[in-house]
N, C-alpha and C positions, 0 to 999 in steps of 0.2 A: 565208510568207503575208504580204503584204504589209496593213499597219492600216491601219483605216477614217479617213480625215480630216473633220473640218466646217470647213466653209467660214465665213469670218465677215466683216462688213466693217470697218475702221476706218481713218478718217480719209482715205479714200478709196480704200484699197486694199482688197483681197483675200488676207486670211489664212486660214489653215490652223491648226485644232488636233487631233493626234492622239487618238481616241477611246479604242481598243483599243492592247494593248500591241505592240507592232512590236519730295565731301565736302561737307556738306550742316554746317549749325547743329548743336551737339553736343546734346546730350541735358542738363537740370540731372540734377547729379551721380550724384543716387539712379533717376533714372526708369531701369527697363529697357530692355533695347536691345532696338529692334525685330525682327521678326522674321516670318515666312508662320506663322501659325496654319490657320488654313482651307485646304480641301483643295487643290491645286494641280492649276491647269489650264494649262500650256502653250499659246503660238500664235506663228508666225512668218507676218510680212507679208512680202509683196517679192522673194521665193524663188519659182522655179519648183516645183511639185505636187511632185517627188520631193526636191528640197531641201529645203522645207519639211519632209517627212515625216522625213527622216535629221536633219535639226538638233532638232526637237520628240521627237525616239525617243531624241537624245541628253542633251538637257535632260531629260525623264523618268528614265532612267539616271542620269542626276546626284542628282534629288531622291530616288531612291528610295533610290540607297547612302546616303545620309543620313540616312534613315526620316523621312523626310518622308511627311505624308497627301497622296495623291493623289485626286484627282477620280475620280468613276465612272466606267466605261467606257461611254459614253454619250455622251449630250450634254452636254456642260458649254460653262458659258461661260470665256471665256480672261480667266486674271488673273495670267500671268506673259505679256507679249509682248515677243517679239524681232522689231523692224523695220528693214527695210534700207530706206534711203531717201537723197533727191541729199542734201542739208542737214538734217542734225539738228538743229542751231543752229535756222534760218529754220522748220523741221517744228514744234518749241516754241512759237515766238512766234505760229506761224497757231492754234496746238492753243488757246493761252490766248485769242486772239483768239476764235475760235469755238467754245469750251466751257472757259471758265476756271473754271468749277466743276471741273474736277478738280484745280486745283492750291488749292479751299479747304483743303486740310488741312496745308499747308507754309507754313511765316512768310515773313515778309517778306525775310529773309535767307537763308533756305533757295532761294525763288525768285530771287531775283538770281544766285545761285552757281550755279543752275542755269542758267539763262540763258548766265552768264558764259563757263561751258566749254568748253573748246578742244580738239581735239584729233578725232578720225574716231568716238567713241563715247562716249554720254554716257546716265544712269539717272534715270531719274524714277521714286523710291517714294511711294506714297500709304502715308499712316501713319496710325493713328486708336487711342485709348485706347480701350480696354476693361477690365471688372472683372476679375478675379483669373480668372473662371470664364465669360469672356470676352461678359459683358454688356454693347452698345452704351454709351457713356458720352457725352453730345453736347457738341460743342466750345462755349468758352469766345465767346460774341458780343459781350458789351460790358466794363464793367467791376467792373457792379453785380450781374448775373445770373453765378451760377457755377456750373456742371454738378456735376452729384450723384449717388451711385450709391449704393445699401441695398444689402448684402450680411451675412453674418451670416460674421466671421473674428474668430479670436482675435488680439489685439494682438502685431505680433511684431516684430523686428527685426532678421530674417535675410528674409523675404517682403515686395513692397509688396503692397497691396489691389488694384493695377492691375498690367494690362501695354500692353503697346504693339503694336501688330498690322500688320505690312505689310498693308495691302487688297490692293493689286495693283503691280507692278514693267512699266517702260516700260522696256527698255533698246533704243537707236537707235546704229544702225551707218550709219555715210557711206560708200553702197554702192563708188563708186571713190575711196574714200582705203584698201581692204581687199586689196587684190591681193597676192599670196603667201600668203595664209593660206586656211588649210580649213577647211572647217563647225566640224573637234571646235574646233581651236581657240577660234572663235568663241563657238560654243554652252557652252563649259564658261567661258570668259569671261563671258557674257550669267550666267552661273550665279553667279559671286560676284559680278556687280555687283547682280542679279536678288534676291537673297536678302541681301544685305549693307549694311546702311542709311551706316553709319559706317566708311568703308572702312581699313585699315591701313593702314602705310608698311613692308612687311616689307624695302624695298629698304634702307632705312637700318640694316638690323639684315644685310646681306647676305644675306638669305634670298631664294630665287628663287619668283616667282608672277605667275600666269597674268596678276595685274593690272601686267604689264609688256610686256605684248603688244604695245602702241602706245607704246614708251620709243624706241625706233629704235636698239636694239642690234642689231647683225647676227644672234645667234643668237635666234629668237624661243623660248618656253616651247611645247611639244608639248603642252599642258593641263595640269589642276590639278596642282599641282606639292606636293610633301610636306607643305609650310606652308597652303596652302589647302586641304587634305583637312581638318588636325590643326586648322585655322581655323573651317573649316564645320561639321565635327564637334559640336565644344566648343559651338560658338554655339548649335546648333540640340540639345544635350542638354539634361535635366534641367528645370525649373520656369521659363515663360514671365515668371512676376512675381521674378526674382533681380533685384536692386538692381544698377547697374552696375556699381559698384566689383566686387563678388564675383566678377562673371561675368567682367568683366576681369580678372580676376585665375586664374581659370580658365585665359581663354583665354592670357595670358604664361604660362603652366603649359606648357598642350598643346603652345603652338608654340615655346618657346622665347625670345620676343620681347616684349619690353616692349610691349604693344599701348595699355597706357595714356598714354605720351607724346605 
């Protein structure tokens, strides 16, 4: 039985999200590495009607073996999307042009790198603190006023009082710089960039991962590869507010790779 899709618009396209089931600025030292809290909603722009539905059918599958909370089967709105489009690069610079509100919540350095990137795929995370028990926290506007949050925790120093929340994940594909590659690949690709704020270098440690897709070795990666299962895992277990060192230290555990270099 083939799922229900909704139609959505963005940025002048025609997206799709399945209803029913079918390096950026580092983080200071202690803050949490961000992450999808809230329920995930998948959508692909730029895909024909049955593309869209196999690549969103495959990103769900992705979230879900990771127990990731999923969206209702319903209507939800999309806040993980994957868009294929001529220019990724030039697609940013109109996106900020005509609604540079989405990039408030990235520094100053975070958007230039963003900007800067090269290559046929590039991720734009929105990231926003919130409490421990994931209470809106508003960002910092000048240098006098400084956001504030009342929570009732006991003093600890293994826990922060915050965490850090992906909102929503942009990841853009340069439809003809993609040729030889198929959906899974793509969509399990969109999946650790989609979900991964602070990316790794596993290729320096020789470990093979999907985020080698566009390295232009002859053999491409057939999807998530050992080190990105054992990567996305670890990230996405246990307590949203773990200091980073810990959780990095976690994640050199699971995958074998110094992830903190």
């Amino acid at each position: 039985m083939l799922a229900r899709l909704r139609t959505f618009a963005f940025g002048g396209f025609l997206g799709a999200a399945l209803l029913a089931p079918l390096p950026a600025t580092a983080q200071a030292d202690e803050e949490p590495l961000p992450r999808f809290e809230d329920a995930l909603c998948p959508g692909v722009v730029g895909l024909k009607r049955e593309a869209a539905e196999a690549m969103v059918g495959r990103l769900r599958a992705n979230a879900e073996m990771l127990g990731l909370r999923m969206a209702e089967n319903g209507d939800c709105e999309a806040n993980f999307i994957v868009a294929f489009v001529s220019d990724g690069q030039a697609f940013l610079s109109q996106l900020e042009d005509r609604s540079g509100y989405v990039f408030a919540e990235m520094s100053r350095e975070e958007r230039v790198a963003l900007m800067a990137e090269t290559g046929p795929a590039r991720a734009m995370l929105r990231v926003r603190a919130r409490s421990r028990d994931g209470m809106p926290i508003s960002r910092r506007e000048n240098l006098t006023d400084l956001p504030q949050a009342t929570m009732w925790m006991a003093h600890s120093k293994i826990y922060s009082a915050t965490r850090n929340d992906i909102l929503s994940a942009l990841v853009l594909f340069d439809r003809d710089e993609i040729s030889g590659l198929n959906l899974d690949q793509l969509a399990d690709y969109a999946t650790f960039r989609g979900l991964v704020h602070e990316l790794p270098d596993p290729a320096a440690s020789g470990q093979s991962s999907i985020l080698a897709l566009f390295d232009g070795g002859s053999a491409h990666p057939e999807g998530l590869t050992e080190f990105d299962r054992a990567y996305l895992e670890q990230l996405y277990s246990g307590m949203a507010n773990l200091p980073a060192p810990a959780k990095l230290a976690d994640l050199s555990h699971a995958t074998g790779v110094d992830v903190a270099e």
